[in-house]
Each structure stands twice: as C-alpha cells, then as structure tokens.
C-alpha positions as CSV (number, residue, x, y, z in Angstrom):
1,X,20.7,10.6,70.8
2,X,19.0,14.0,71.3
3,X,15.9,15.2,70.4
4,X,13.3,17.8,69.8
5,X,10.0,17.9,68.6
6,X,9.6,20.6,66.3
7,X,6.6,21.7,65.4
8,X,5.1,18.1,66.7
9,X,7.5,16.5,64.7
10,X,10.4,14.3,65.8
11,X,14.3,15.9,65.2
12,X,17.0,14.5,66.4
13,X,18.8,17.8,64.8
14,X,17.9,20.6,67.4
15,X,18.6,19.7,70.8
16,X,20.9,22.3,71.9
17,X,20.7,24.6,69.1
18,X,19.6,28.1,69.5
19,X,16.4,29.3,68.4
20,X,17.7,30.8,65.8
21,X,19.6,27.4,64.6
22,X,16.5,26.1,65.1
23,X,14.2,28.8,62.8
24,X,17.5,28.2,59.9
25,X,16.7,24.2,60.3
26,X,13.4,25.0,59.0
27,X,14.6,27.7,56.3
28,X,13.3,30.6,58.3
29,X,15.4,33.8,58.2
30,X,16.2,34.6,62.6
31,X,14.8,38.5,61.4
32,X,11.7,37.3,59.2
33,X,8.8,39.3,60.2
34,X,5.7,37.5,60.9
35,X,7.4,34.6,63.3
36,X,7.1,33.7,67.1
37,X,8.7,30.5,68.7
38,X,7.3,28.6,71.9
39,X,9.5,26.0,73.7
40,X,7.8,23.6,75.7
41,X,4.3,26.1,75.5
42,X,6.2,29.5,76.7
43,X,6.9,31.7,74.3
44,X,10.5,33.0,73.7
45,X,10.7,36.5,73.0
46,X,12.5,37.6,69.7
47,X,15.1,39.0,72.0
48,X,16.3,35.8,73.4
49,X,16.7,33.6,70.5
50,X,20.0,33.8,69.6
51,X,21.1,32.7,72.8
52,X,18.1,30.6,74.2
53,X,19.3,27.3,73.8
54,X,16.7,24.2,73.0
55,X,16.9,21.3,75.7
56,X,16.9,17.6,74.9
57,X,13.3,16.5,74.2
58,X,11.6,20.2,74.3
59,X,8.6,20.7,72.5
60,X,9.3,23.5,69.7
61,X,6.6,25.6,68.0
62,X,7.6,27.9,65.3
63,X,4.4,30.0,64.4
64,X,4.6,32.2,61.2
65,X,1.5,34.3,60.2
66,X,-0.1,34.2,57.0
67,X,-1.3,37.1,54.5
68,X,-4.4,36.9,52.9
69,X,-7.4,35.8,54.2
C-alpha cells in the first residue's frame, strides 16, 4: 500500500500522483491563484506540477493564502 501524508495527514490516494492530482484530491483548481505546494519541505514551483510526481511516503504541504485579515 502507498502512501502520502498530505498536509500531515495520512493518504493512501497520492503516492505517485502529480501535484496537480494531488491539488484535485483536495478540490483545488492546478491554476487557483493563492496556492504553493512543498514535498518533503522543498517547495515545487508552479511550473513543475503537472509533471512532478509524489513518491511513496512524501510529506505533502499544500499552502493556500487567505483574504482578509
């Protein structure tokens, strides 16, 4: 069984998805403004994500920023 940790969370759903399969698991448009993604603490540059694939037992953050204040 393979698995990720997204966003300190156990999935057994994402290991060896893309980013951006990974940013759909959670509902997130792959173009939403306002987003960044680190794998295992390095961040993955918006550029990469459709093609940066997510290794059994990574640890996934998926960051979104908030408005208000």
């Amino acid at each position: 069984l393979y698995m990720i940790y997204l966003n300190g969370k156990p999935r057994d759903d994402g290991a060896g998805q893309t980013v951006t399969g990974v940013l759909r698991l959670l509902d997130l448009a792959p173009d939403a403004r306002g987003v960044a993604v680190a794998v295992d603490g390095e961040v993955v540059p918006r550029a990469g994500w459709s093609t940066f694939a997510i290794p059994d037992g990574a640890r996934v953050e998926v960051l979104t920023a908030m408005r208000g204040g």
